[in-house]
C-alpha positions in Angstrom: -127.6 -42.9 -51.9 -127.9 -41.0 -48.6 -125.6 -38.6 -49.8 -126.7 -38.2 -53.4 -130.4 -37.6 -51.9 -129.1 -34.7 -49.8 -127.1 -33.1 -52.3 -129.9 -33.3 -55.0 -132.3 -31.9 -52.3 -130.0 -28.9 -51.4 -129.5 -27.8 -54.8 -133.6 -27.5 -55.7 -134.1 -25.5 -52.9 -131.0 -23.2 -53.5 -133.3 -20.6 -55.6 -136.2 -20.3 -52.7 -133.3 -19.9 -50.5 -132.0 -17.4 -52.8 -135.3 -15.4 -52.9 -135.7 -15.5 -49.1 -132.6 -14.2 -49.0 -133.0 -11.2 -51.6 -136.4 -10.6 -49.7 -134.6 -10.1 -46.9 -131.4 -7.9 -48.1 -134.1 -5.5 -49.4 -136.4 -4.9 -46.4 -133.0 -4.5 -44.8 -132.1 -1.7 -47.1 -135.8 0.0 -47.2 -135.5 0.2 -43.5 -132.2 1.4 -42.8 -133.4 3.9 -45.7 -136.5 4.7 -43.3 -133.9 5.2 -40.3 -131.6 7.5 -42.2 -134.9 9.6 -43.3 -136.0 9.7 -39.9 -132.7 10.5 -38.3 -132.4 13.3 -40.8 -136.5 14.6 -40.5 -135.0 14.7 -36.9 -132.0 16.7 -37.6 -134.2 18.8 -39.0 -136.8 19.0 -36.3 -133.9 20.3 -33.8 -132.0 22.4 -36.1 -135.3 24.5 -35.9 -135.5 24.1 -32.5 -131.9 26.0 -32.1 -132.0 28.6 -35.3 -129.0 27.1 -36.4 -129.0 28.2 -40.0 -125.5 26.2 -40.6 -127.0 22.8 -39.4 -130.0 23.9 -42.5 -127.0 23.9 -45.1 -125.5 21.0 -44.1 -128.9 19.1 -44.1 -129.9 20.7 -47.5 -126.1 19.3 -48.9 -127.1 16.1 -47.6 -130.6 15.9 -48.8 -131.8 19.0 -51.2 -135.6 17.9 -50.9 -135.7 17.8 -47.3 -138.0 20.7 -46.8 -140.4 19.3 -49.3 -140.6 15.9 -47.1 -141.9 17.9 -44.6 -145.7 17.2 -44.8 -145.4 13.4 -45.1 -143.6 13.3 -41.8 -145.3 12.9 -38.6 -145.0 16.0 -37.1 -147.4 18.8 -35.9 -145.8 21.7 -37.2 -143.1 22.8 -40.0 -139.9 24.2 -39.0 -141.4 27.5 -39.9 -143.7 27.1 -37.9 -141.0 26.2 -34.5 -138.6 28.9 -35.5 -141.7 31.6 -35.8 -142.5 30.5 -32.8 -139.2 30.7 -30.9 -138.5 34.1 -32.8 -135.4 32.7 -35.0 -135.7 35.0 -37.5 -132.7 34.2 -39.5 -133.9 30.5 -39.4 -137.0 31.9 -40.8 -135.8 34.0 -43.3 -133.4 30.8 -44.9 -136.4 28.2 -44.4 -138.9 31.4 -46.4 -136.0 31.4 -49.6 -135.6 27.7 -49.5 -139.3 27.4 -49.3 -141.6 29.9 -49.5 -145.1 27.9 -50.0 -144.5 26.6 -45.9 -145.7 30.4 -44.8 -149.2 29.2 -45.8 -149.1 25.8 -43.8 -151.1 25.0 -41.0 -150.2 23.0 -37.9 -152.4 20.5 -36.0 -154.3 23.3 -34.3 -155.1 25.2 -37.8 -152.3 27.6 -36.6 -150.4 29.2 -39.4 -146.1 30.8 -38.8 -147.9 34.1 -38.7 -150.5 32.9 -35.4 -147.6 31.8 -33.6 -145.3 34.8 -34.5 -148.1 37.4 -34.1 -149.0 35.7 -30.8 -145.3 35.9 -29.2 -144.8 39.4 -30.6 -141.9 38.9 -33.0 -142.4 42.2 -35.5 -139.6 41.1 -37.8 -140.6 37.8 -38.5 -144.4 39.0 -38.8 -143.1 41.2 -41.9 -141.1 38.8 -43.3 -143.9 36.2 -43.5 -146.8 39.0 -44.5 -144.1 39.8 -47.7 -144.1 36.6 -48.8 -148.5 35.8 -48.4 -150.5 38.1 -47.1 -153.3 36.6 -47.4 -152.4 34.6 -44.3 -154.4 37.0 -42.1 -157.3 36.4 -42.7 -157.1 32.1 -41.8 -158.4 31.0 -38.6 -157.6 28.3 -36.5 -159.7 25.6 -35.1 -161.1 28.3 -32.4 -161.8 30.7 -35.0 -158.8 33.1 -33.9 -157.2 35.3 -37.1 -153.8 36.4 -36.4 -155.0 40.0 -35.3 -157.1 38.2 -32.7 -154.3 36.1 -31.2 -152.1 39.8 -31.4 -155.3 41.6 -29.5 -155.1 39.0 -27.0 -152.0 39.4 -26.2 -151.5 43.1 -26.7 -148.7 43.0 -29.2 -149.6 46.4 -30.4 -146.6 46.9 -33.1 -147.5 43.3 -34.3 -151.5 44.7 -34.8 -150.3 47.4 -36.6 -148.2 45.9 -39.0 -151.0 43.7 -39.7 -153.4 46.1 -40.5 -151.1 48.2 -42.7 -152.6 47.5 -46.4 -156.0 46.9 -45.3 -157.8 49.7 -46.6 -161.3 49.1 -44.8 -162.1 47.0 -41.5 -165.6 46.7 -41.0 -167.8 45.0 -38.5 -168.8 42.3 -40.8 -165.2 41.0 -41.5 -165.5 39.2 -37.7 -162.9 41.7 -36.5 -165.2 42.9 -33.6 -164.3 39.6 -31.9 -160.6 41.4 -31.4 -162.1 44.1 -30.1 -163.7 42.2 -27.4 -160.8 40.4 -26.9 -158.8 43.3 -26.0 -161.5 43.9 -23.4 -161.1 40.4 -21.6 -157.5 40.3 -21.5 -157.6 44.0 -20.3 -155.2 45.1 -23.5 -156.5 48.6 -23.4 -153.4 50.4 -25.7 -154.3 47.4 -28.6 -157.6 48.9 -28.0 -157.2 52.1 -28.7 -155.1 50.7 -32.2 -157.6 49.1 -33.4 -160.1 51.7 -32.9 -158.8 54.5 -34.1 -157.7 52.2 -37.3 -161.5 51.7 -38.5 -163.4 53.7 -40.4 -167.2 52.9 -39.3 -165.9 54.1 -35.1 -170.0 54.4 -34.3 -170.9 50.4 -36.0 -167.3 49.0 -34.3 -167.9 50.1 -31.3 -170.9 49.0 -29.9 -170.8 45.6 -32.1 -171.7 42.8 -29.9 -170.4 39.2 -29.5 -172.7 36.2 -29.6 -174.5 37.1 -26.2 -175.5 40.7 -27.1 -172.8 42.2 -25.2 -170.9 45.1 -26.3 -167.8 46.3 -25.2 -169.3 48.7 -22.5 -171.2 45.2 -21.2 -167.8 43.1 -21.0 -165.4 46.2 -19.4 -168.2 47.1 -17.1 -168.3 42.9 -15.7 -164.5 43.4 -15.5 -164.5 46.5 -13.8 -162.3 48.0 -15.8 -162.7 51.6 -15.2 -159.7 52.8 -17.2 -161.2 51.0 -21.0 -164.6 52.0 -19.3 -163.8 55.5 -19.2 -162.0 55.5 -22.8 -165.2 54.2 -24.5 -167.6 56.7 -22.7 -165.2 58.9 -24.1 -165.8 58.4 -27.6 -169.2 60.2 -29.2 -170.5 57.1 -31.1 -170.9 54.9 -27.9 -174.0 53.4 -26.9 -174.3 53.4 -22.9 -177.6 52.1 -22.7 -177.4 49.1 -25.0 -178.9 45.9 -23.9 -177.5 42.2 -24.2 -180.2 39.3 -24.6 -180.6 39.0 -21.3 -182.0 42.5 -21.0 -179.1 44.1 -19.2 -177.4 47.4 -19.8 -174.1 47.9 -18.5 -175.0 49.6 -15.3 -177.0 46.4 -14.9 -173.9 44.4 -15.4 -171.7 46.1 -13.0 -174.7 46.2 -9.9 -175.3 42.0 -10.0 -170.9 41.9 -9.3 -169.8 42.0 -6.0 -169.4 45.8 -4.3 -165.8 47.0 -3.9 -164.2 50.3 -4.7 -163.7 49.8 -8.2 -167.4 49.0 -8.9 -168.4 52.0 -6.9 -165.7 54.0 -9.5 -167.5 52.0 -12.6 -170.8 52.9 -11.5 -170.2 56.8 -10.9 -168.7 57.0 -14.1 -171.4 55.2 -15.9 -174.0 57.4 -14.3 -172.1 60.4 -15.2 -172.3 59.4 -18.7 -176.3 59.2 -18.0 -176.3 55.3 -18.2 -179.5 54.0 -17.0 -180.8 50.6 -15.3 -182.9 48.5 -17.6 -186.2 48.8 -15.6 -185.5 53.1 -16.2 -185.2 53.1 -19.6 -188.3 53.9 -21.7 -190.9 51.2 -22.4 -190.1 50.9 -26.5 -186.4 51.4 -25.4 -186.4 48.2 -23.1 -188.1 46.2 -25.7 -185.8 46.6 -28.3 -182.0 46.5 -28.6 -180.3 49.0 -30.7 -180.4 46.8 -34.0 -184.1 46.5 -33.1 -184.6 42.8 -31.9 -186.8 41.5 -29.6 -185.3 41.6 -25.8 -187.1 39.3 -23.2 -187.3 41.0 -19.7 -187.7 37.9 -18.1 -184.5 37.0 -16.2 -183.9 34.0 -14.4 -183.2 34.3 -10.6 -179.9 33.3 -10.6 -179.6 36.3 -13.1 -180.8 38.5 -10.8 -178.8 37.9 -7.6 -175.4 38.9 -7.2 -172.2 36.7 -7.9 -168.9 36.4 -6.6 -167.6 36.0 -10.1 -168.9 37.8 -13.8 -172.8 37.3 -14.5 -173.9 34.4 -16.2 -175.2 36.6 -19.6 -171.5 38.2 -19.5 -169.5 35.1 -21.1 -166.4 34.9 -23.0 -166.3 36.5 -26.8 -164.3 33.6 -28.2 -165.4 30.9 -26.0 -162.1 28.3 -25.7 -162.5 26.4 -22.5 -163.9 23.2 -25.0 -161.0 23.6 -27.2 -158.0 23.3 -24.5 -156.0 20.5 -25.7 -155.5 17.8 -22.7 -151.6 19.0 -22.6 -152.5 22.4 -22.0 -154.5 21.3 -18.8 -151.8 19.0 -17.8 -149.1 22.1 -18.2 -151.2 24.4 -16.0 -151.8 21.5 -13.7 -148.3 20.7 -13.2 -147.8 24.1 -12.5 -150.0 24.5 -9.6 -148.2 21.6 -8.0 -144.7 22.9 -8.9 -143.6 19.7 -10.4 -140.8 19.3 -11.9 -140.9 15.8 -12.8 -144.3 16.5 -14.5 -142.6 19.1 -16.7 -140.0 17.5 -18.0 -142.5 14.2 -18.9 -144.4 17.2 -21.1 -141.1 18.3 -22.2 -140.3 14.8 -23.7 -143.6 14.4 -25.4 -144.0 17.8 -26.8 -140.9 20.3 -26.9 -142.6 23.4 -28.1 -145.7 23.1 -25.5 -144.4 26.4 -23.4 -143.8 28.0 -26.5 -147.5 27.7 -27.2 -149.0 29.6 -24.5 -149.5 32.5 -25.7 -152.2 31.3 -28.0 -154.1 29.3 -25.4 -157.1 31.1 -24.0 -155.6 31.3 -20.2 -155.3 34.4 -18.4 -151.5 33.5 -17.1 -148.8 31.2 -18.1 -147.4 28.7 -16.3 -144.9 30.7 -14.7 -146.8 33.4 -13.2 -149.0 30.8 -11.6 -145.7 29.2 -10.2 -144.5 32.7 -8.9 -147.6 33.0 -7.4 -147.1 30.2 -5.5 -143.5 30.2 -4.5 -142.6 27.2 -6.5 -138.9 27.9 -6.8 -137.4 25.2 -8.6 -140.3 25.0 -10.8 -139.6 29.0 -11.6 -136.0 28.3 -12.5 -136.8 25.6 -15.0 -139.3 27.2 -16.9 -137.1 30.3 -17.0 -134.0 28.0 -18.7 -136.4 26.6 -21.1 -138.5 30.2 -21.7 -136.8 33.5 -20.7 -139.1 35.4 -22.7 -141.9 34.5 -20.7 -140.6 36.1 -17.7 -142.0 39.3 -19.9 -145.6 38.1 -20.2 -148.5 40.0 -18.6 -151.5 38.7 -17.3 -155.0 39.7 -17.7 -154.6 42.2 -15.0 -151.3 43.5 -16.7 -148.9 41.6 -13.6 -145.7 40.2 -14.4 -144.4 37.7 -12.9 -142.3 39.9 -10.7 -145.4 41.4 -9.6 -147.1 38.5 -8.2 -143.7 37.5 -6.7 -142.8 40.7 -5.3 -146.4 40.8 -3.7 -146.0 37.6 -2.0 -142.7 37.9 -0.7 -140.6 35.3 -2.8 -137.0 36.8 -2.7 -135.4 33.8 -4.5 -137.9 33.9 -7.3 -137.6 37.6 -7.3 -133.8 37.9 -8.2 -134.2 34.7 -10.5 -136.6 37.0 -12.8 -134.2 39.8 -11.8 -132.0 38.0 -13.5 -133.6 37.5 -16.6 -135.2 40.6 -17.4 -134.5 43.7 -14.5 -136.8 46.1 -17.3 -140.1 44.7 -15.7 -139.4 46.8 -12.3 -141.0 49.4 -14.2 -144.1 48.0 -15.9 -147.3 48.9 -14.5 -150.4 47.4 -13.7 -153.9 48.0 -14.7 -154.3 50.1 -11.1 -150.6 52.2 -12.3 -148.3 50.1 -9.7 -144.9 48.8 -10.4 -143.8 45.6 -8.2 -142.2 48.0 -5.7 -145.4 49.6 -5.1 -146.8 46.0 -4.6 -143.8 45.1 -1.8 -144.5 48.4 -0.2 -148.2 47.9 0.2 -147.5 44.5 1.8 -144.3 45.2 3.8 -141.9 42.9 1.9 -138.9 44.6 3.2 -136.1 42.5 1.7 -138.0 42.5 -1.6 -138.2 45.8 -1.9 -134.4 46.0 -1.2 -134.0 44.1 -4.5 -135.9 46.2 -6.7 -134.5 48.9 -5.7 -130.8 47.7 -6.0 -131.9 46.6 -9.5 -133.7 49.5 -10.6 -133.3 52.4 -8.1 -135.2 54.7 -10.7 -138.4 52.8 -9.5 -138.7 54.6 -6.9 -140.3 57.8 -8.6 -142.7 55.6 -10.5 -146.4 57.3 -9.5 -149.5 55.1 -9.5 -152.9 55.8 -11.0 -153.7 58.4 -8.4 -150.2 59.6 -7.7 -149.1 57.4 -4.9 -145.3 56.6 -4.8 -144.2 53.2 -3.0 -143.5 55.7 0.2 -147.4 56.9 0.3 -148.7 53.2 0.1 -146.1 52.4 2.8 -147.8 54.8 4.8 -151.7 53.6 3.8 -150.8 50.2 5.0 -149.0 51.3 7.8 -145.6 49.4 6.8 -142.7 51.3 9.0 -139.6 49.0 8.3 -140.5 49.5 4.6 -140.9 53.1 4.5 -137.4 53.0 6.3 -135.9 50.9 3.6 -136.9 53.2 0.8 -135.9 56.5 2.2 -132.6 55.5 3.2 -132.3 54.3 -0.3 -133.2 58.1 -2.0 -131.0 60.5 -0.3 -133.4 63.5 -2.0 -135.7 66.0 0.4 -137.9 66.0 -3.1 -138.4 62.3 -2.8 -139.9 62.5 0.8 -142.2 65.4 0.2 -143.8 64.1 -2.8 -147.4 64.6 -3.4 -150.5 62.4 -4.4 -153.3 63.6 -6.9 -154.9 65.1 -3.7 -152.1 67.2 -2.8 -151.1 64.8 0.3 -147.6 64.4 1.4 -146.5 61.2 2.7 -146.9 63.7 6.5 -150.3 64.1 5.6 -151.3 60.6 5.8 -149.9 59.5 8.9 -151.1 62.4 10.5 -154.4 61.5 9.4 -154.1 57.8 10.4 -152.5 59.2 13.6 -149.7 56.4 13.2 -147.4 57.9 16.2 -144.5 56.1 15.4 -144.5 57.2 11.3 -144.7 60.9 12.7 -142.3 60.2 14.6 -139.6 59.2 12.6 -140.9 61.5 9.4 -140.2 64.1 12.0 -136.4 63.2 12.1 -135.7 63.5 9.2 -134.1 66.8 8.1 -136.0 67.5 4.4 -139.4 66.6 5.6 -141.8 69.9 5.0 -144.3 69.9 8.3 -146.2 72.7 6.6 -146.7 71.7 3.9 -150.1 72.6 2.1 -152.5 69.9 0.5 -155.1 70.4 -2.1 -157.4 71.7 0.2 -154.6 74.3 1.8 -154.0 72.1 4.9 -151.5 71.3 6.8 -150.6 68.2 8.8 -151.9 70.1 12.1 -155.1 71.0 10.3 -155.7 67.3 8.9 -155.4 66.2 13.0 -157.5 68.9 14.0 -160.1 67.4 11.6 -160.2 64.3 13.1 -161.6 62.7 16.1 -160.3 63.7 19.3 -158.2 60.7 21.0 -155.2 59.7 23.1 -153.8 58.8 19.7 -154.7 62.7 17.9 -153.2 64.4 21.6 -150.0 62.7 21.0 -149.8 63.6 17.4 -150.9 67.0 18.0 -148.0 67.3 20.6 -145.6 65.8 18.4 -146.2 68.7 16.0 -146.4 71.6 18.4 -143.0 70.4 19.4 -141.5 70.3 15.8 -143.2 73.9 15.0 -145.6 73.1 12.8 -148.6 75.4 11.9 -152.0 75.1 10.8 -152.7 76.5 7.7 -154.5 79.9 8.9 -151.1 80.8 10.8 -148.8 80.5 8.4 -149.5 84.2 7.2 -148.3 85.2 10.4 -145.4 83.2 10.9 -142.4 85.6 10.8 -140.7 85.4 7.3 -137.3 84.0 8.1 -137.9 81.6 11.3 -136.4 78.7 11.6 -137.9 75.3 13.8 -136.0 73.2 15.8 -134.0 71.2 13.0 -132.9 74.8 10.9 -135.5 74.7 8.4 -136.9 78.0 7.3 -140.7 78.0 7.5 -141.9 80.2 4.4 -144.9 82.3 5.3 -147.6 80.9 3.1 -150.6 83.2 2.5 -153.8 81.8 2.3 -156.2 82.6 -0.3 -158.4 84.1 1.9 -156.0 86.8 2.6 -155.4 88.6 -0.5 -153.2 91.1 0.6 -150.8 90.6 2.9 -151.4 92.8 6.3 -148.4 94.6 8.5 -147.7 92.9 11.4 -148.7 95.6 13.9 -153.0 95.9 12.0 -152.9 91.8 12.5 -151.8 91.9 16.2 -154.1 95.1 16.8 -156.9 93.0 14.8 -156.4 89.7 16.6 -156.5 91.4 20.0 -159.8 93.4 19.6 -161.0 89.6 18.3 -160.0 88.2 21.8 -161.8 90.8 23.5 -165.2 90.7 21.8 -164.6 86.7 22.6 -163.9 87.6 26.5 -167.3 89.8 26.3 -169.6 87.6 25.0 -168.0 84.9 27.6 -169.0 87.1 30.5 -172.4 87.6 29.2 -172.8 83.8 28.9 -171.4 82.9 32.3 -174.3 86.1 34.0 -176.9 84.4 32.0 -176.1 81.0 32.9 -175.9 82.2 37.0 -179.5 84.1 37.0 -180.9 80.9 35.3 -179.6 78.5 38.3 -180.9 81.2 40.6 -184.1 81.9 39.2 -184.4 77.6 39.1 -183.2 77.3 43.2 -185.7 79.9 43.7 -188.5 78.1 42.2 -187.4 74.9 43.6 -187.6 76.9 47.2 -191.1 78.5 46.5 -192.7 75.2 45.5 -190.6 72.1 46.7 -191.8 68.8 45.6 -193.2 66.5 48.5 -195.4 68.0 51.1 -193.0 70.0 53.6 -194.2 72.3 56.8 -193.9 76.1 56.6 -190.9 75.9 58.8 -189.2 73.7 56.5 -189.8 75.9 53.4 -188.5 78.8 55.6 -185.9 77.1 56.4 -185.2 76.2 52.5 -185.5 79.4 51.3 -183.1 81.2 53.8 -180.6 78.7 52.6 -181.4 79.4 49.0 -180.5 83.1 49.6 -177.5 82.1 51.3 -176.5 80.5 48.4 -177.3 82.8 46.1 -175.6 86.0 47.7 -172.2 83.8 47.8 -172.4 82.9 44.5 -172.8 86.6 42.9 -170.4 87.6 45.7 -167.4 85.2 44.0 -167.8 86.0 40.9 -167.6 90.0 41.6 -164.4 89.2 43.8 -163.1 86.7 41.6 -164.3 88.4 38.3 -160.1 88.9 37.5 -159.0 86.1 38.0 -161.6 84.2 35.7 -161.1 86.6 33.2 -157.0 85.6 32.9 -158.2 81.9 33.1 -160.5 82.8 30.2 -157.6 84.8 28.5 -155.4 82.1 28.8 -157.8 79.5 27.2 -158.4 81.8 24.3 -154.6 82.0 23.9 -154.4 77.7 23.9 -157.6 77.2 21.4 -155.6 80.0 18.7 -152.5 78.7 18.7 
């Protein structure tokens, strides 16, 4: 019975069993379905990640609707939108014939393929995706950013004029001022000029104003950005006395910044251009902007004091600070720490996060804040993971090599020597190269570096026509000066000029720095006479200064080495030679205008010397009947109450005294006339 039961029982629930078991064969199949399709979405994913075009075909053999999965799968971004953003632009091309409608897809951030290509700067793959929808342009992203913006930002200027070929009109009312203004913060003055000089209302575009009321004028002026300053006074239609709602005009701005040399630049060139203070302007001109609204004078005090940073009413055009994603922060944080750890935790959870700096609203990326720092191993890993980056600019047009090269980093110098040696010769916005930077600061072994990698360097001028020898000099950096002119072996090189006409002589004469002259001095090219701007030589520029133990030295260092002042070269015999064999040229100046035989100039100078000694004798007979004439007095009425026979007695003395002095100087009258004759020959030579 037992037995009978169990079998009975077993075979009524055989078909729940069987169910359960069906149930069971098909979630197994669904998920190993689910694991396949993610596996392959992943394939996918990295295949984009590498531009491997071959790892596409396979996947497209294997699955042809892959592409077409793409937005049900969980990620951010399309491959289009990784390989546009990693410049693979045969990946791109493949993935735009395979599928053409992913050019018009947007990631997480509202970013399209053409943001993130226009933003790194990659011209092919810009065209590629503008022939397929143009239309792309004009889509913002969730901070309100076009393409053209993100391109202004980071002055791709190619990438800005590909984009506005075909656009027949840019106005003011298409929202294109705001890539004007962000030019001007990120200091991208040749994508300036671009977009300028690509619009057809110039007068309306430039003075358009940002949600503040501030024009372009307002934001390079709280920048100090006296190069964009001095290109928008130059253009007719510019407005210089425009006021912002708080009531300022430009000149405004730039007074409520801290003083330093470049605000005292900003604010003579704004005068010159007849810019005027708010309170100066007339009465229906400070009342009303230029579109004619209402403009309260009241400003706070806060407004009115002066700031170590950019005025309150001067804010950013595109304001972004709200819209930085919690992985940016955590990126730029890890940065400032230099860990490496931190990095690769980011890495893990997002892959592509240091290929999305360029369309965050910082000023620097990750690695120029590491450079900065000294954060070696932190430098290295960025650079494996980004090259390109090593490339970026700042906001005040520094590469990383620059801020390196200023703080004396050697190892992170020849790392991003490494990767890209062609960024020796950009310049920042003040025209110097990261050898002038080294120079200034006396990194010797750095500049040793950049001038092994890119000797050419050396000639680079800055904005006023300094070399990397002149600013050696200006900071008074010896071993550095050293370094670079036993690296040029060229007498051209070491007599250089500035904008003023100075040679690198010139400047440590007139900083008196004894041991500069010194060793300029050896050297066997240097030019001691040479002329200046203002026709002076190194003797001349001493003479000018304050007299010192320091200028006697100097001056004797140069008498000894030959050198002349300016007013003696005329005279200097045509082919005489100073103590190392160099001929010293007779330069006329331009107050002679004919050169004069040597015999008239001798006779001349001679007959100048004695009209000298003449009025020299007259002084000294002048200045002897005045100290008589006063003893005299002082004998006739002596102060205190004295007896006759003491004023007799005085005055005999007096006479005394007097006779002997008028007696030596008629028997002594030759021999102060040579001392005087020899003086006469010291002060003309």
């Amino acid at each position: 019975m037992e037995v009978e039961f169990v079998e009975r029982s077993s075979q009524q629930a055989s078909p729940r069993g069987n169910a359960r078991e069906g149930t069971e064969r098909r979630l197994g199949q669904s998920s190993n379905r689910g694991i396949e399709r993610a596996v392959m979405e992943r394939r996918l994913y990295e295949a984009s990640l590498k531009g491997c075009v071959r790892s596409l075909n396979e996947l497209m053999e294997e699955n042809e609707v892959i592409l077409h999965r793409v937005s049900v799968t969980c990620f951010h971004e399309t491959p289009l939108h990784i390989a546009a953003m990693l410049g693979h632009f045969d990946f791109v091309r493949a993935i735009l014939w395979l599928k053409p409608k992913l050019a018009s897809e947007l990631d997480s951030q509202g970013c399209s393929p053409l943001h993130l290509a226009s933003a790194e700067g990659y011209l092919d793959i810009v065209r590629e995706l503008l022939l397929i929808d143009a239309n792309v342009c004009s889509v913002r992203d969730q901070d309100g950013r076009t393409p053209l913006h993100l391109a202004a930002m980071r002055g791709r200027v190619d990438v800005i004029k590909e984009l506005l070929v075909g656009v027949t009109k840019i106005t003011a009312d298409q929202g294109e001022t705001a890539s004007l203004h962000l030019c001007v913060e990120h200091n991208r003055l040749e994508a300036l000029k671009v977009l300028v000089e690509s619009v057809t209302d110039v007068d309306e575009f430039i003075n358009s104003r940002d949600d503040n009321g501030n024009t372009l004028l307002h934001l390079a002026a709280a920048n100090k950005q006296l190069k964009t300053i001095k290109y928008l006074l130059s253009r007719t239609g510019v407005k210089v006395n425009s006021l912002n709602k708080n009531g300022f005009t430009a000149i405004d701005v730039v007074e409520h910044c801290p003083r330093d040399l470049k605000g005292m630049e900003v604010r003579e060139s704004l005068r010159e251009a007849g810019a005027l203070r708010a309170r100066d302007l007339p009465s229906e001109a400070r009342t009303k902007d230029i579109r004619g609204n209402e403009v309260s004078l009241v400003v706070a005090r806060n407004d009115v004091v002066g700031r170590p940073v950019v005025p309150a009413n001067v804010e950013r055009p595109l304001s972004c600070g709200k819209e930085r994603t919690f992985m940016e922060r955590r990126l730029y944080e890890t940065s400032l720490h230099g860990s490496i750890h931190s990095l690769n935790e980011l890495m893990e959870e997002n892959e592509v996060i240091l290929h999305r700096v360029s369309v965050t609203c910082f000023h620097e990326t990750p690695l120029h804040i590491a450079a900065m720092l000294g954060h070696f191993d932190f430098v290295r890993a960025i650079l494996s993971r980004k090259p390109k980056i090593a490339s970026e600019l700042d906001s005040h047009g520094c590469s990383p090599l620059h801020l390196a090269s200023t703080e004396g980093y050697v190892d992170i110098v020849r790392e991003l020597l490494l990767i890209y040696a062609d960024v020796c010769s950009v310049r920042n916005e003040d025209g110097r190269t990261p050898l002038h930077l080294a120079a200034a600061r006396g990194r010797v072994d750095v500049v040793k570096e950049l001038v092994q990698a890119r000797p050419e360097v050396t000639r680079i001028k800055a904005d006023h026509g300094e070399t990397a020898l002149h600013l050696c000099v200006e900071y008074n950096r010896l071993d550095a000066l050293k370094v670079l002119v036993e690296s040029v072996t060229d007498d051209e090189f070491i007599n250089s000029k500035d904008d003023n006409g100075n040679t690198v002589f010139h400047l440590a004469v007139a900083k008196k720095q004894m041991q500069t002259v010194k060793y300029l001095l050896t050297l066997t090219g240097l030019e001691v006479n040479a002329l200046n701007s203002n026709t002076f030589t190194a003797v001349d520029v001493v003479e000018q200064c304050p007299r010192d133990l320091k200028g006697m030295e100097v001056r004797e260092s140069l008498r000894e080495a030959k050198a002349l002042r300016a007013r003696d070269l005329a005279l200097a015999p045509s082919n005489t030679k100073d103590r190392r064999g160099n001929e010293i040229s007779p330069v006329v100046t331009p107050n002679a205008a004919r050169p004069l035989s040597r015999g008239r100039s001798w006779k001349k100078h001679v007959k100048n010397q004695d009209k000298w000694l003449k009025r020299k004798r007259d002084t000294l007979m002048v200045a002897a009947t005045l100290i008589a004439a006063m003893a005299l007095q002082a004998g006739l009425n002596p102060p205190g109450v004295f007896g006759k026979r003491t004023q007799k007695m005085m005055m005999e003395t007096i006479y005394i005294w007097l006779g002997r002095l008028f007696w030596l100087i008629t028997i002594h009258w030759d021999t102060l006339e040579s001392w005087l004759t020899t003086q006469c020959h010291s002060l003309c030579h």
